[in-house]
C-alpha positions as CSV (number, residue, x, y, z in Angstrom):
1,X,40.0,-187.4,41.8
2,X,39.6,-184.0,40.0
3,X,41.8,-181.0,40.1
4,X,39.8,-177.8,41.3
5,X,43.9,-175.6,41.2
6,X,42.7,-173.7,38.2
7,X,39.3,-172.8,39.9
8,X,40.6,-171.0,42.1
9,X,42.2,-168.3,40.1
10,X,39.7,-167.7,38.0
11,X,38.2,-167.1,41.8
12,X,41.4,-164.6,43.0
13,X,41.2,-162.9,39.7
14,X,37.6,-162.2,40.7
15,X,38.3,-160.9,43.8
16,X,41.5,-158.6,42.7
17,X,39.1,-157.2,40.2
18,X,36.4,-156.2,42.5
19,X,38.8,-154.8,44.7
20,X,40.6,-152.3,42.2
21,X,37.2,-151.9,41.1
22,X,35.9,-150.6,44.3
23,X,39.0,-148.4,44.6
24,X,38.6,-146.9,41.3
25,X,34.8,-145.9,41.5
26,X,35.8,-144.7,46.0
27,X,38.4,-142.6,44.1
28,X,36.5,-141.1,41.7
29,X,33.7,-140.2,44.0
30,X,35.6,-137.2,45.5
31,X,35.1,-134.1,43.6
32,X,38.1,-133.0,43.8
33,X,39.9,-136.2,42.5
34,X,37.5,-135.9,39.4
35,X,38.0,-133.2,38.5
36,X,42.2,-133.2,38.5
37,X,41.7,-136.2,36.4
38,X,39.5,-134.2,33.9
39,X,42.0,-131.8,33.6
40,X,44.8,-134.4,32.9
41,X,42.4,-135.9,30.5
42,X,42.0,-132.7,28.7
43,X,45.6,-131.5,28.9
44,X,46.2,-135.0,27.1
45,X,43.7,-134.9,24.6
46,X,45.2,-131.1,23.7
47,X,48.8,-131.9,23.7
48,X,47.7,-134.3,21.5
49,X,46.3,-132.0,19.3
50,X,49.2,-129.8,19.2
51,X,51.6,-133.0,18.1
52,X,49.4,-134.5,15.4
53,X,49.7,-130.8,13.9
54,X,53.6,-130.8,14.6
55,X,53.7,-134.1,12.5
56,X,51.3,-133.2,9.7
57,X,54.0,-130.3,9.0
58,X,56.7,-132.7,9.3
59,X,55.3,-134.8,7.0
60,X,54.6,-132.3,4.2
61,X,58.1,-131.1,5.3
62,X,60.1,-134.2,4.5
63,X,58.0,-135.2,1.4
64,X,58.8,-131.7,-0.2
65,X,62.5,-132.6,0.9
66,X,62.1,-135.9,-1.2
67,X,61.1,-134.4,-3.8
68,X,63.4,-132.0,-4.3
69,X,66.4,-134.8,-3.4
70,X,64.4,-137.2,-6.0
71,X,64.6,-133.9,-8.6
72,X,68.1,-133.3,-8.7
73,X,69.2,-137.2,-8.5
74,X,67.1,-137.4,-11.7
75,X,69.1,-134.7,-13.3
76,X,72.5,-135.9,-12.0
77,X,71.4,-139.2,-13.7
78,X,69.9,-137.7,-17.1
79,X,73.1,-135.6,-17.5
80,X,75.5,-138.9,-17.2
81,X,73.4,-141.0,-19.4
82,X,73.5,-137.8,-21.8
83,X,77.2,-137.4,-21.7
């Protein structure tokens, strides 16, 4: 006697794919819906924008803060090993 359990869940996966399949593309048929999800899609993509900029001047921000930190712990350290 064979087990046939795991053939049916391949078969209910199936199934719960079509369905949220068919809901997506009954969604995005109405105008409307399309195009609210266009604008979130676009306000995404822009705010996006806006914080890979806010981290690029983050980034040089802290690295000049490094350097200057690394600077004057070199010259702490050059005057005691001078002393």
């Amino acid at each position: 006697m064979t087990n046939n359990n795991r053939d049916g869940g391949g078969f209910l996966a199936g199934v719960l794919m079509g369905v949220l399949a068919g809901a997506a593309a009954a969604v995005f048929l109405n105008e409307e819906t399309r195009e609210k999800a266009r604008k979130k899609i676009n306000q995404a993509i822009s705010s996006g924008e806006d914080e890979v900029t806010r981290l690029k001047r983050e980034i040089v921000r802290l690295r000049t803060d490094l350097k200057e930190k690394t600077a004057r712990k070199l010259e702490k350290a050059s005057k005691k090993l001078s002393s």
